[in-house]
Structures are given as C-alpha cells and as structure tokens.
C-alpha positions as CSV (number, residue, x, y, z in Angstrom):
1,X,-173.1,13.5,-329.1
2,X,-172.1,10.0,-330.0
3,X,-169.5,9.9,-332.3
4,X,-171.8,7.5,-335.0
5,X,-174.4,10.6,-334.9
6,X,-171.7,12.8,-335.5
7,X,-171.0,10.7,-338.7
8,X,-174.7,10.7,-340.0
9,X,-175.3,14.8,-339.1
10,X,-172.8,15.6,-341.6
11,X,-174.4,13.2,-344.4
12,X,-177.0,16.1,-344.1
13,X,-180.0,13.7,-344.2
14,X,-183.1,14.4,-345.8
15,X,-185.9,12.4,-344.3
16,X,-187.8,13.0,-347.3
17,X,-185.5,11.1,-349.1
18,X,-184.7,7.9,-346.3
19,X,-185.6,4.7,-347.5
20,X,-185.1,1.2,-345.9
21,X,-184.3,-1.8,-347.9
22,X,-184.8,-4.9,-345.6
23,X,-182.7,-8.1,-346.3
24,X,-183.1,-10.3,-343.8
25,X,-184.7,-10.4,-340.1
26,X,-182.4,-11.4,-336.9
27,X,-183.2,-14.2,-334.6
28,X,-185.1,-11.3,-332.2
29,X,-187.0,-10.6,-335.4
30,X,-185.6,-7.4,-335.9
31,X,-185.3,-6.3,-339.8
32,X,-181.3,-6.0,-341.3
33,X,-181.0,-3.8,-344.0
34,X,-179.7,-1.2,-345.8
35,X,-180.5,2.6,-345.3
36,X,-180.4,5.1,-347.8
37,X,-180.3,9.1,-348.5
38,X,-181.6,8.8,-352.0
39,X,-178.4,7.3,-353.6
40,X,-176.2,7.1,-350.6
41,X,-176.2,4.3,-348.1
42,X,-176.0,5.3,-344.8
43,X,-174.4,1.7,-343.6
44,X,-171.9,2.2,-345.9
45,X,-171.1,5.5,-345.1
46,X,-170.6,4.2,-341.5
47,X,-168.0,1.7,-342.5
48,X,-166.1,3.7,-344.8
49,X,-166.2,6.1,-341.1
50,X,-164.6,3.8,-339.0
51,X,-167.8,3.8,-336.8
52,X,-169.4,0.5,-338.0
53,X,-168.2,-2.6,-338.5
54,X,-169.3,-5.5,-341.0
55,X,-171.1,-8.4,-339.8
56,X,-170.9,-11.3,-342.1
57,X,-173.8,-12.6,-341.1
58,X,-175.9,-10.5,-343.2
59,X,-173.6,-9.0,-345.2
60,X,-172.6,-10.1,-348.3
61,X,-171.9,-7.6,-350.4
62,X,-167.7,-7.5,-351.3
63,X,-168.3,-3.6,-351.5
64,X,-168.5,-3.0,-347.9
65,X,-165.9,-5.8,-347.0
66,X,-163.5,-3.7,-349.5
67,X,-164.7,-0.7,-347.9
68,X,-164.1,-1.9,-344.3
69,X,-160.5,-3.0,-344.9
70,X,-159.8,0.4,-346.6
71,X,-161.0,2.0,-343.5
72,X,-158.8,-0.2,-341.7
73,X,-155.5,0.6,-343.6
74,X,-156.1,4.3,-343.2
75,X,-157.5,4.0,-339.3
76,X,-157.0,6.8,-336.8
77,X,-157.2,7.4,-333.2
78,X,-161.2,7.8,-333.4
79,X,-161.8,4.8,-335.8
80,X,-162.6,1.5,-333.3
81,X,-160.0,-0.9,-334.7
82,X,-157.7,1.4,-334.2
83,X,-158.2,0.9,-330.3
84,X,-156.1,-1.9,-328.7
85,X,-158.4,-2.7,-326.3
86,X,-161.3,-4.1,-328.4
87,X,-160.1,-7.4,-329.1
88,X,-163.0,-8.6,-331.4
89,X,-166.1,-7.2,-333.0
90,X,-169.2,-6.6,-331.2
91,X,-171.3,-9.5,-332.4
92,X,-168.3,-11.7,-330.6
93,X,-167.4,-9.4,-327.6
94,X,-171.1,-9.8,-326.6
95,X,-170.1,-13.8,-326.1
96,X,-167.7,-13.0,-323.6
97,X,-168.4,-13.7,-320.1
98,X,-169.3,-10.2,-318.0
99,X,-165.8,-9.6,-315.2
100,X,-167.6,-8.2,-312.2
C-alpha cells in the first residue's frame, strides 16, 4: 500500500461524512480543494504526515504553511523532505528535463 493511503486508512474515513470544498480549477480544469471527514481535513492531515506537500499556488491558507514547516522540523526517515534526493517539490521536479 502506498504510504499516503496508509495515512488516510488510519483517519478511519466515513464516506458518509466526505465533503469537497472546491477553491479553484487547474489549468487542465481539474477542481483544487479541500477534503473533509466532517471536521477534519484530509489535505491537512496529509501535511501535518509528511506525505503532501503545500503548493502555493492554491494555497493560501498560513495554517497549512505552519503546519508544513512543523512537519519539517520534526521529519523522519518516511516523511519526503527528509530524503536527500528530492531536490525540489513535485510541481518543480515535473520541470526538469527526463535523463534517459
């Protein structure tokens, strides 16, 4: 199991309860947003876990920002910026040129 699945089977979800607040669309379209569990948001428990990162392109909430740099202060060996080899976040590592 991926470890981000790992992170959301133990928020014990209850569909019942899942709600999506959109807050923008990407340039594919695609809605960003926020999910919840009834109170808790599910983005934000993915931060706080190490296994998301914040993009500040449509985030700008300074709760997940505060949330991000405490996960980073406290990493550990499964967290990704605790891994030397990823050199920037996602939404910039895509920019990079593929080495074949």
């Amino acid at each position: 199991m991926p470890q981000c699945l790992s992170v959301i089977a133990n928020l014990e979800i209850t569909p019942a309860t899942l709600s999506l607040v959109a807050k923008d669309r990407d340039r594919y379209g695609r809605i960003v947003g926020e999910v919840f569990d009834g109170p808790t948001s599910i983005n934000l428990a993915m931060v706080e876990a190490g296994k998301a990162a914040v993009y500040p392109d449509y985030c700008k909430n300074p709760r997940y920002y505060a949330t991000e740099r405490s996960a980073r202060a406290g990493h550990q060996s499964h967290q990704p910026w605790s891994d030397r080899t990823l050199i920037s976040p996602p939404w910039k590592q895509r920019r990079i040129p593929a080495q074949v």
